[in-house]
C-alpha positions as CSV (number, residue, x, y, z in Angstrom):
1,X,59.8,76.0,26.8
2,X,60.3,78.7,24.2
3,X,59.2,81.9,23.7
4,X,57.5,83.6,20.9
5,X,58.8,86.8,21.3
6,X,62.2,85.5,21.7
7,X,62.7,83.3,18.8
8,X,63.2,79.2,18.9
9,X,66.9,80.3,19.9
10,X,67.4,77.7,22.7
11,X,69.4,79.7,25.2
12,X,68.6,81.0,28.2
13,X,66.0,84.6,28.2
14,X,67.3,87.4,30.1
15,X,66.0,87.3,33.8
16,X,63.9,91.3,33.9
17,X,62.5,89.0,30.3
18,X,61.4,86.1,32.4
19,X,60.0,88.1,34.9
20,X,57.6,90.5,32.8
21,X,56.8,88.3,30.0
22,X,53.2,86.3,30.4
23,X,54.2,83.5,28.4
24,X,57.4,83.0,29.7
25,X,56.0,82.8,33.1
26,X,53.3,80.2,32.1
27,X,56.8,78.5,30.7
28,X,58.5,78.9,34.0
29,X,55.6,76.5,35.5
30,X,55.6,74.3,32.6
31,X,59.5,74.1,33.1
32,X,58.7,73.0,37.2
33,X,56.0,70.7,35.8
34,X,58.6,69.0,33.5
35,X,61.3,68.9,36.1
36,X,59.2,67.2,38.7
37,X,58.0,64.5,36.3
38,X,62.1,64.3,35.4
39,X,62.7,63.7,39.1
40,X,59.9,61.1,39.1
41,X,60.7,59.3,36.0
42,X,64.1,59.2,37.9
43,X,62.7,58.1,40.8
44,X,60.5,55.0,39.2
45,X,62.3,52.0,37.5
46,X,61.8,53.0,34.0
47,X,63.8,52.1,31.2
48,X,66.5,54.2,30.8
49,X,65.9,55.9,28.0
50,X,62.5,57.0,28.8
51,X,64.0,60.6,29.9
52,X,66.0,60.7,27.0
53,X,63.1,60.5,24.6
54,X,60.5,62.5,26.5
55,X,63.5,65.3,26.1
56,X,64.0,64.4,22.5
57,X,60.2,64.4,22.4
58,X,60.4,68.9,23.8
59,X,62.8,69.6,21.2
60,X,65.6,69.4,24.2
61,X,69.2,68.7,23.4
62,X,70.3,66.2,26.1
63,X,68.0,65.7,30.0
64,X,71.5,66.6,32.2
65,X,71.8,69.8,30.3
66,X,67.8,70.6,30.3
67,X,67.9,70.3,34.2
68,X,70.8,72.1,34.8
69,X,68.9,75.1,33.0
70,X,66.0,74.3,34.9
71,X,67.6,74.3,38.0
72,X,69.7,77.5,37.3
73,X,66.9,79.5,36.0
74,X,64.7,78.4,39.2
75,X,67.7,79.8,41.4
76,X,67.7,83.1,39.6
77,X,64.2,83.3,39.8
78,X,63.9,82.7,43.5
79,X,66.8,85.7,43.7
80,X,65.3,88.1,41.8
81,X,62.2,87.8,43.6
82,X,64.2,88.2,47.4
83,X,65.9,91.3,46.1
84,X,62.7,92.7,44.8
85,X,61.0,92.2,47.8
86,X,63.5,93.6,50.1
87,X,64.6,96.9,48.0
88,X,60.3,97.5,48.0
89,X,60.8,96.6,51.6
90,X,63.0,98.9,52.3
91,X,61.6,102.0,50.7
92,X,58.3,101.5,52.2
93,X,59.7,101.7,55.1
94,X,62.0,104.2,54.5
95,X,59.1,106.3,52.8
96,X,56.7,105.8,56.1
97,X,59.8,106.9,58.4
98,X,61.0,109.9,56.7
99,X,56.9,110.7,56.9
100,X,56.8,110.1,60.4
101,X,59.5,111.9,61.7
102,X,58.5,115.1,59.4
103,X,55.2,115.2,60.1
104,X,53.5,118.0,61.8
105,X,54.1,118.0,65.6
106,X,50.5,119.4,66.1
107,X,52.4,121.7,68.8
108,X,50.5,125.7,68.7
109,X,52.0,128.3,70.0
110,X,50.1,130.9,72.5
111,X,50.1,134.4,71.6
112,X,49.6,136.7,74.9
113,X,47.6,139.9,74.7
114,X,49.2,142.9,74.7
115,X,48.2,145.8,76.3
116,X,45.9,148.7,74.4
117,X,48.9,151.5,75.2
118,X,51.9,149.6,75.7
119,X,54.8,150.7,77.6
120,X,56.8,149.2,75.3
121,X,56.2,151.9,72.3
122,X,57.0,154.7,75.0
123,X,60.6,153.2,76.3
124,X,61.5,152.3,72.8
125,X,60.6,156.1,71.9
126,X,62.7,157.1,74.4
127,X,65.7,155.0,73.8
128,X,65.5,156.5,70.0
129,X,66.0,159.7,71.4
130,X,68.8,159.0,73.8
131,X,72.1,161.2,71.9
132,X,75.4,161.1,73.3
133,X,75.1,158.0,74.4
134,X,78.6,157.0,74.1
135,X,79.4,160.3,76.5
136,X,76.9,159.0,79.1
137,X,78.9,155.5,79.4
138,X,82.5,157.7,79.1
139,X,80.6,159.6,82.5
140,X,79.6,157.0,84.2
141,X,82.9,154.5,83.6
142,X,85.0,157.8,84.6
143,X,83.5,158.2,87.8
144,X,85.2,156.9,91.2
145,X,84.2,155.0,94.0
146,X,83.2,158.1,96.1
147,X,81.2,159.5,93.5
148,X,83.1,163.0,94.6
149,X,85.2,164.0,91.7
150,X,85.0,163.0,87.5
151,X,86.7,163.9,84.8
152,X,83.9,165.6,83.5
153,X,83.1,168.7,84.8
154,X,79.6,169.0,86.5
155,X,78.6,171.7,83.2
156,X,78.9,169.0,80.7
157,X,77.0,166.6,82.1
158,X,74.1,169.0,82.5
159,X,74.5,169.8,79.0
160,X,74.4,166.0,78.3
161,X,70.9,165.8,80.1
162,X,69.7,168.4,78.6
163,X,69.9,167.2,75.1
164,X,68.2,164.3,76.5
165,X,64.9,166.1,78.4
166,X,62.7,164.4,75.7
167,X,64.1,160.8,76.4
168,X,63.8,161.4,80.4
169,X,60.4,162.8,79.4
170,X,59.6,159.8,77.3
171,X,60.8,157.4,79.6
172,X,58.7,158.4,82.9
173,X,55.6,158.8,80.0
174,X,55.9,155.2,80.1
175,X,56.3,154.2,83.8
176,X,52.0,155.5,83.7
177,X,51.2,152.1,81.5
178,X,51.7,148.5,81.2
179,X,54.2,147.4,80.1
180,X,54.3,143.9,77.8
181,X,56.9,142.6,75.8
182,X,56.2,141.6,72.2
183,X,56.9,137.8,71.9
184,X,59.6,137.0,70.2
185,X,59.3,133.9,67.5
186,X,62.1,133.4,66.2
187,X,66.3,132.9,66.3
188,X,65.9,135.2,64.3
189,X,64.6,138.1,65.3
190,X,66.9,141.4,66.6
191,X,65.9,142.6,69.8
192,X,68.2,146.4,69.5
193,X,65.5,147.7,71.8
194,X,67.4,145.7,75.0
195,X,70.3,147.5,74.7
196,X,68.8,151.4,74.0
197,X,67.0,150.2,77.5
198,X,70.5,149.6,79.1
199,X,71.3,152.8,77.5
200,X,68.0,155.0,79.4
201,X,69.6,153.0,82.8
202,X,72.4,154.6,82.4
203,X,71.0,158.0,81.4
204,X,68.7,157.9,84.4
205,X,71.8,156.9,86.6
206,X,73.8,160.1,85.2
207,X,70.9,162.6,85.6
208,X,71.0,160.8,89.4
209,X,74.8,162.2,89.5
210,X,73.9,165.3,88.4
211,X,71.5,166.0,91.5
212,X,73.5,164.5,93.6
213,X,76.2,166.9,92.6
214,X,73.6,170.2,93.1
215,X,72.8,168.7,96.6
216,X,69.4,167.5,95.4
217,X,69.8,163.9,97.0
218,X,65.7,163.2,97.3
219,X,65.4,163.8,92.9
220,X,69.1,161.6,92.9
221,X,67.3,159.1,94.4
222,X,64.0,159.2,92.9
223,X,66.3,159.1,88.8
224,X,68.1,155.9,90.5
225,X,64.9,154.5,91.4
226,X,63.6,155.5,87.8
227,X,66.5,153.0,86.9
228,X,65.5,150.0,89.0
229,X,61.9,150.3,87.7
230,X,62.9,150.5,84.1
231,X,64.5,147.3,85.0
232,X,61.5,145.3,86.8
233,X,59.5,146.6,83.8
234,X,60.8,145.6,80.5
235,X,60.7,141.8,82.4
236,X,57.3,141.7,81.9
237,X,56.7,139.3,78.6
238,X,60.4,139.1,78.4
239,X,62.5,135.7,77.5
240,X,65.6,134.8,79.6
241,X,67.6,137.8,77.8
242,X,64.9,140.5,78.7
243,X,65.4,139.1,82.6
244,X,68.9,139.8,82.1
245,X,68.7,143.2,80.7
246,X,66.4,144.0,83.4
247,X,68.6,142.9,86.0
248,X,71.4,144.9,84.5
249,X,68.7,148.2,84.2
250,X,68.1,147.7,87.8
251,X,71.7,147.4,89.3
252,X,72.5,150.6,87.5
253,X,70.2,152.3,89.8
254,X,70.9,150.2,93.0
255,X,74.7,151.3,92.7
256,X,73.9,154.9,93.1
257,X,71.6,154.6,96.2
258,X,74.5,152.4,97.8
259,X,76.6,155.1,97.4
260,X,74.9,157.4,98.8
261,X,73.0,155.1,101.2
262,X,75.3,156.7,104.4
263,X,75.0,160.5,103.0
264,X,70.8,160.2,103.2
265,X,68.4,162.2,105.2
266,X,66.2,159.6,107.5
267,X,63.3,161.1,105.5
268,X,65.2,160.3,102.2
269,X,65.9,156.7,103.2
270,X,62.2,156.5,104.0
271,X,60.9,158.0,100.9
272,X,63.5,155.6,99.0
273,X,62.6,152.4,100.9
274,X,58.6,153.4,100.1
275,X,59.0,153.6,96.7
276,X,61.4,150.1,96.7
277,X,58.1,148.2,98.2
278,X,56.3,149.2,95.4
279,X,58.6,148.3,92.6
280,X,58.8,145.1,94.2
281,X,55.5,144.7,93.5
282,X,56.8,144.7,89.9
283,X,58.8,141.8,90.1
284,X,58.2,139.1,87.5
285,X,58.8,135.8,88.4
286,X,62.1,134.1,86.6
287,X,59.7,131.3,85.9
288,X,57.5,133.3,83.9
289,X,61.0,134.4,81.6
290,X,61.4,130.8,81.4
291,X,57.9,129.8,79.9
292,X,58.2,132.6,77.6
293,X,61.7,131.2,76.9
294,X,60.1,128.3,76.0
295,X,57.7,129.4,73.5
296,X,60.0,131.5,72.2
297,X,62.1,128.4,71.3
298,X,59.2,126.0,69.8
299,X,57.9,128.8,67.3
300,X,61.5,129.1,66.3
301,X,62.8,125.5,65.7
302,X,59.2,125.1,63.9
303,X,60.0,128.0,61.6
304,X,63.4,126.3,60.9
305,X,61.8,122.8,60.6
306,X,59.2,124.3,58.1
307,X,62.4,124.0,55.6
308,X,62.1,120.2,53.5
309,X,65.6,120.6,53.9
310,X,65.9,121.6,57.4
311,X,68.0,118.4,58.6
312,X,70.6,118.9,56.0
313,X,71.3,122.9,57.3
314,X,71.7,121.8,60.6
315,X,75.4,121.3,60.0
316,X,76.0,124.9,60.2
317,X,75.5,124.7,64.0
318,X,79.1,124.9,65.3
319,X,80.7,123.7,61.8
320,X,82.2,125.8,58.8
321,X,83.9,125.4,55.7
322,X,86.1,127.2,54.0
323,X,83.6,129.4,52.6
324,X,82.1,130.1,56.1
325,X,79.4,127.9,56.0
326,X,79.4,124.0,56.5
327,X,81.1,121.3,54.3
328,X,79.0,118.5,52.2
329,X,80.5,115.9,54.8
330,X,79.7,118.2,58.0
331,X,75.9,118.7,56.5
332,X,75.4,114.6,55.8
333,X,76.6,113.9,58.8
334,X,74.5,116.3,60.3
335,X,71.3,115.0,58.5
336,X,72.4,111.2,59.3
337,X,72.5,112.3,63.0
338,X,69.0,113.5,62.9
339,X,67.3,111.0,61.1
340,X,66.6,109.2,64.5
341,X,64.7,112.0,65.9
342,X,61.3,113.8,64.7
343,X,60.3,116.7,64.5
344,X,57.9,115.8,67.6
345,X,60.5,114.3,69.6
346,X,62.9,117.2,69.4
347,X,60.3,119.9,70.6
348,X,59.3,117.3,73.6
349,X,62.6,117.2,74.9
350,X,63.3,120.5,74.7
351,X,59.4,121.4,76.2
352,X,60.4,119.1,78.8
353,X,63.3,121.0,79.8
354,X,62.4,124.5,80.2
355,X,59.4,123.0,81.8
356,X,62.0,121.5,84.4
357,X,63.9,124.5,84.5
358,X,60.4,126.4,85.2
359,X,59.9,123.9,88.3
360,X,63.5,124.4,89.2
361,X,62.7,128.5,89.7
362,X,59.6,128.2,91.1
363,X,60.7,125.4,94.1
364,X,64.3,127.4,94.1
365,X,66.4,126.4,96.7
366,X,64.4,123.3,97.3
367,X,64.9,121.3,94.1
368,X,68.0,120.3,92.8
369,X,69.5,121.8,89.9
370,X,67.7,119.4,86.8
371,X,70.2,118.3,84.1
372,X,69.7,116.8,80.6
373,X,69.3,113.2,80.3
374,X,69.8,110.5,77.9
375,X,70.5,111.1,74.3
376,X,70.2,114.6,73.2
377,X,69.6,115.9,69.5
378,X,72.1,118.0,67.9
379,X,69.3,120.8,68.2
380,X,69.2,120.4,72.3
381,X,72.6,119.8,72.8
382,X,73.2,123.2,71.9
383,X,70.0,125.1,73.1
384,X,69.2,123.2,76.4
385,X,72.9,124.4,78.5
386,X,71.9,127.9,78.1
387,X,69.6,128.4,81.1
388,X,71.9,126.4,84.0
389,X,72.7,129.8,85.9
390,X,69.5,132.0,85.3
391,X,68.1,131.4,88.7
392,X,71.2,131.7,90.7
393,X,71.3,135.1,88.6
394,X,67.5,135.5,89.9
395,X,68.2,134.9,93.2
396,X,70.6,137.1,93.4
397,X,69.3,140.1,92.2
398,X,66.5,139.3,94.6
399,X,68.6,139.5,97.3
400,X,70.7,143.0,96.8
401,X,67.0,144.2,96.8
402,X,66.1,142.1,99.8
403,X,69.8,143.5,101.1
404,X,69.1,147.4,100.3
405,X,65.6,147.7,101.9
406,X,66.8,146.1,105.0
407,X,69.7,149.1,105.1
408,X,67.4,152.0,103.9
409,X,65.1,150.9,106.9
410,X,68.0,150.9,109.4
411,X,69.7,153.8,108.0
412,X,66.0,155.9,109.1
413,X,65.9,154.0,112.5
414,X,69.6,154.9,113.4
415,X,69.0,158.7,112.6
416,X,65.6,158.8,113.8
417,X,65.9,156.4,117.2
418,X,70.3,157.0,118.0
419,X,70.8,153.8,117.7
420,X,70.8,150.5,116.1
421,X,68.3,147.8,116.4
422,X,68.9,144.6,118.1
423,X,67.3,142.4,115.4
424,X,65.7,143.2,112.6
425,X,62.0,142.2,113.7
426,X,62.4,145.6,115.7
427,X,62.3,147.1,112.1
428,X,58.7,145.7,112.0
429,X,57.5,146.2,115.1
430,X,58.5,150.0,115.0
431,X,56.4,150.4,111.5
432,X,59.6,150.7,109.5
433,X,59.1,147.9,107.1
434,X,56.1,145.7,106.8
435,X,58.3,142.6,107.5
436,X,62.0,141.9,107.6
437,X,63.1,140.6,103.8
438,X,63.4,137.6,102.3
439,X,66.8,135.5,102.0
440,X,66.2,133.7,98.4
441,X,69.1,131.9,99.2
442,X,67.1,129.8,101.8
443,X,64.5,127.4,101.7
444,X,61.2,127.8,103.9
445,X,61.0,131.9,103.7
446,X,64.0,132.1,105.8
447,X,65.0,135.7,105.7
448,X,67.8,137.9,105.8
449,X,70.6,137.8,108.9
450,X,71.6,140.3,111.3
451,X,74.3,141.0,113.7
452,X,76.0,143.7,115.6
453,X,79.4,144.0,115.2
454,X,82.5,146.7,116.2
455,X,82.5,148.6,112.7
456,X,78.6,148.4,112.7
457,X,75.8,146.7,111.6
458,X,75.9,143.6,109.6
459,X,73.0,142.6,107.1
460,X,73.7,139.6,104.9
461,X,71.6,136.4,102.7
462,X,73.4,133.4,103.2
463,X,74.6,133.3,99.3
464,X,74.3,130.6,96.8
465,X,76.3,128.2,98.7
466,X,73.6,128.3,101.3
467,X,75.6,128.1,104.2
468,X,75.7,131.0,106.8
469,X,78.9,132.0,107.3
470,X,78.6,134.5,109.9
471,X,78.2,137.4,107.5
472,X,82.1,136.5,105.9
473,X,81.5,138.4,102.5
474,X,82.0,136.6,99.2
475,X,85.8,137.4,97.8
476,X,87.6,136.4,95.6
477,X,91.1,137.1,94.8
478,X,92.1,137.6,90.9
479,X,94.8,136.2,89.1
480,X,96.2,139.4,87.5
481,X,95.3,141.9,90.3
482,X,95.4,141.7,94.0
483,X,91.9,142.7,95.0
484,X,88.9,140.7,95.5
485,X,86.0,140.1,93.2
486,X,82.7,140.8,95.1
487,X,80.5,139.8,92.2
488,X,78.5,136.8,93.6
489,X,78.1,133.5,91.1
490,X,76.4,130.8,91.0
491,X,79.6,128.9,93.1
492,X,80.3,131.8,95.2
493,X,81.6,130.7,98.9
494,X,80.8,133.5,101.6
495,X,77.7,135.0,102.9
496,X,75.9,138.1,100.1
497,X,76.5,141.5,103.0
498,X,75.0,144.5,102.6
499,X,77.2,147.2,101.2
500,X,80.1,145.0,100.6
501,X,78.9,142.7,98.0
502,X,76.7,145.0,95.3
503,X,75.4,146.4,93.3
C-alpha cells in the first residue's frame, strides 16, 4: 500500500513513519491481509498466474519482491515494537525504584526536655573562663609520681588558681542543678564545650595539688572529687563521646585521691568515701549514651539524605582526588554501590545495631559481644565499628570506682580498728559501707575480691578477661621501654587491683 503523505514512490517508508502515521498503519494490515491471501492463493491449485495478476492488479512490480517487503517490514515492525516496550519497561521501573529507595523513611526523631536552669550553661560559663590553660596541663604533666616536688614552684600555681576563682566559682554554681546535654543532630555539629570540660578536670585537679601542698588534705580531696562529679555529670544526655569525656573528667580526680589514699586521716577517707556513694548515684548508664548515640546518628544521615544528590557525595567517605575531594569514578561508583539500599533500609540496619549494642551494655558480661551481619552499606560500614569497646571502657571505669570505695573504706577501718579485715563483708557489717562493691567484670552481681597477703591488703575485679587470677595485676611490657603498661583494655589478661592498676 502507498501513502499519501509519502508520495506513490514505491520504496519502503521509514520505520518512526510507519509507526506514527494512521494511514500507514491501516496499510500495514492491509499489507497482512494481502500476504495471507498470497500464502493462500499459494496454498490452493490456482493457475499460476493468478498471483501474478492480483499483484499487477495493486500496482506491484513482481509477487517474490512484494512479499519479501512484506515480510521485512513485518520483522521490523515486530522489533520496533519489543524495543519500545522494554526501554518503557525499563524506565518505569527504574523511575518506581529510584522513588522507592528515596522515599521518606517516616523515621522521627525524639527531642528530650531540657531542664529550666541547665547545668550545662553554668559549666560552659566556666570553661570560657578557664585562662592559662596550657600552664595548668604544663603543672599537672610536670608533676611526679609522689606528688612531692614540681617544677613549678607552689607560688605559681596559686597564682594560676587565682586567675581562675571565677571558673572554680562557676563550676561548683553548676554542681546545684541538672545537668542535660543538648542533643546533638548532626556530623556536623562542633562539640568545643567537651574539651573546655576536660580542661575545668584538670583545673580542679591542680587547685587539689595546691591544698594538698598547704596541708589542707580534706578541701584536696573535696576539688578531686569536684573532678569526678564534673565527670558523672556532663554524661547525662551525652552521646558515646560525652561518656568518654566524662570518664576522662573523672579519672583526673580519681588519680589524686590514689595518691594520697595512704597519707589520709580515717575521717578524710570517710568523708571522701561518703561523698563517692553519692556521686555514684550520678552514674548514667552506657546504654543510655548509646540510645542517644543512636539518635544522634538517624537525625544526621537524614540531614545528609535530605540532599537529591546525597548518593553521589558519598564517595568522599574515605576517597580523595587530587583536589581533596573525591574523583568522578570514586563518586559513581559510590552512587552505583548504593543504589541497592534505601534510605529506609540504611537507618534500619544501623537502628538495629546501636539497638544491639544498647542490649549488649545493659546484659554486660552476659551477652556476647554483637557484630555486624550480612551486607553492609557504605554508610554502616563506616559508622557501625565505632562503638565495639565502649562498654569494656564502661566497665572499667565502673570498676576503679568500685576499686577506690572499697580502699577508702579499709583505709578508715585500718586506722580506726588496728587492723585489717578478714573479708570485705566485715566492711558492711561494721557500718563502713552499705555493701561491698560491684565487680562489673562478673555476671550475677558478683563483687569485688579480697585477700590478705605479706605486703598487705589486696582488693581487685576480675578484669575484662573475666578470669580471677588471684589478684595478678594487668601488665604489660612495651616494646620501646621496659616497664609495664597498667592501662586495662578491652583484651587485657590479669586481674584490675586496687592501687596498681588506675587511675
Amino acid at each position: 500500500m502507498s501513502c499519501t503523505r509519502l508520495g506513490d514512490a514505491p520504496s519502503q517508508a521509514p520505520a518512526l513513519h510507519r509507526l506514527l502515521c494512521r494511514e500507514c498503519r491501516h496499510g500495514n494490515r492491509a499489507d497482512r491481509m494481502i500476504g495471507l491471501a498470497m500464502d493462500c492463493l499459494n496454498a490452493e491449485p490456482v493457475p499460476p498466474d493468478g498471483p501474478a495478476r492480483v499483484m499487477r492488479a495493486l500496482s506491484l512490480p513482481c509477487a517474490s519482491l512484494a512479499m519479501q517487503q512484506v515480510l521485512r517490514r513485518r520483522s521490523a515492525d515486530r522489533l520496533w515494537r519489543r524495543a519500545l516496550a522494554v526501554v518503557m519497561t525499563l524506565i518505569v521501573v527504574s523511575y518506581t525504584w529510584l522513588w522507592w529507595i528515596d522515599r521518606d523513611p517516616g523515621v522521627r526523631v525524639p527531642e528530650p526536655p531540657m531542664p529550666l536552669t541547665n547545668a550545662f550553661d553554668d559549666f560552659e560559663a566556666a570553661g570560657l573562663a578557664v585562662t592559662m590553660d596550657d600552664r595548668i596541663g604544663e603543672a599537672l604533666s610536670e608533676l611526679p609520681r609522689d606528688r612531692k616536688a614540681s617544677a613549678t614552684s607552689l607560688a605559681d600555681l596559686e597564682k594560676i588558681i587565682r586567675q581562675n576563682d571565677e571558673a572554680l566559682r562557676l563550676v561548683r554554681a553548676g554542681f546545684q542543678h541538672e545537668y542535660r546535654e543538648p542533643p546533638i543532630r548532626s556530623f556536623s555539629q562542633t562539640l568545643p564545650h567537651y574539651a573546655r570540660d576536660r580542661g575545668l578536670a584538670r583545673l580542679l585537679a591542680l587547685e587539689a595539688l595546691v591544698h594538698e601542698r598547704r596541708g589542707r588534705m580534706a578541701r584536696a580531696n573535696a576539688c578531686d572529687l569536684d573532678a569526678i562529679e564534673l565527670g558523672m555529670r556532663i554524661r547525662n544526655g551525652g552521646t558515646v563521646i560525652g561518656a568518654l569525656v566524662g570518664y576522662a573528667c573523672a579519672a583526673i580526680g580519681r588519680a589524686g585521691l590514689w595518691d594520697r589514699l595512704d597519707r589520709m586521716s580515717a575521717q578524710d577517707a570517710r568523708a571522701a568515701l561518703e561523698r563517692l556513694d553519692r556521686l555514684e548515684r550520678l552514674r548514667v548508664p552506657v546504654a543510655d549514651n548509646l540510645i542517644e548515640e543512636k539518635w544522634c546518628g538517624v537525625a544526621s544521615l537524614l540531614e545528609i539524605m535530605s540532599d537529591p544528590r546525597w548518593r553521589w557525595h558519598l564517595g568522599d567517605l574515605g576517597s580523595t582526588g587530587v583536589d581533596g575531594g573525591a574523583t568522578k569514578l570514586q563518586n559513581l561508583a559510590a552512587y552505583l554501590a548504593m543504589l541497592p539500599f534505601s534510605k529506609r533500609a540504611i537507618l534500619d540496619r544501623y537502628m538495629y545495631w546501636l539497638d544491639r549494642q544498647v542490649a549488649y551494655a545493659r546484659a554486660y558480661p552476659l551477652m556476647p559481644e554483637p557484630k555486624p551481619e550480612g551486607s553492609l552499606d557504605r554508610i554502616n560500614e563506616v559508622l557501625l565499628p565505632v562503638f565495639s569497646s565502649l562498654v569494656h571502657k564502661d566497665a572499667s571505669e565502673r570498676s576503679m570506682h568500685s576499686l577506690l570505695r572499697a580502699s577508702l573504706a579499709l583505709r578508715a577501718y585500718r586506722l580506726e580498728r588496728g587492723g585489717l579485715p578478714r573479708s570485705l563483708d566485715d566492711l558492711v557489717r561494721t557500718g563502713y559501707i552499705d555493701a561491698v562493691p560491684e565487680d562489673p567484670f562478673v555476671a550475677d552481681g558478683s563483687t569485688l575480691r579480697y585477700r590478705l597477703s605479706p605486703g598487705g591488703p589486696v582488693v581487685y575485679s576480675v578484669g575484662p578477661d573475666h578470669v580471677d587470677n588471684g589478684g595478678a595485676p594487668i601488665g604489660q611490657e612495651t616494646t620501646f621501654r621496659r616497664e609495664l603498661s597498667r592501662t586495662v583494655q578491652a583484651d587485657s589478661i590479669g586481674d584490675v587491683v586496687a592501687g596498681i592498676n588506675k587511675p
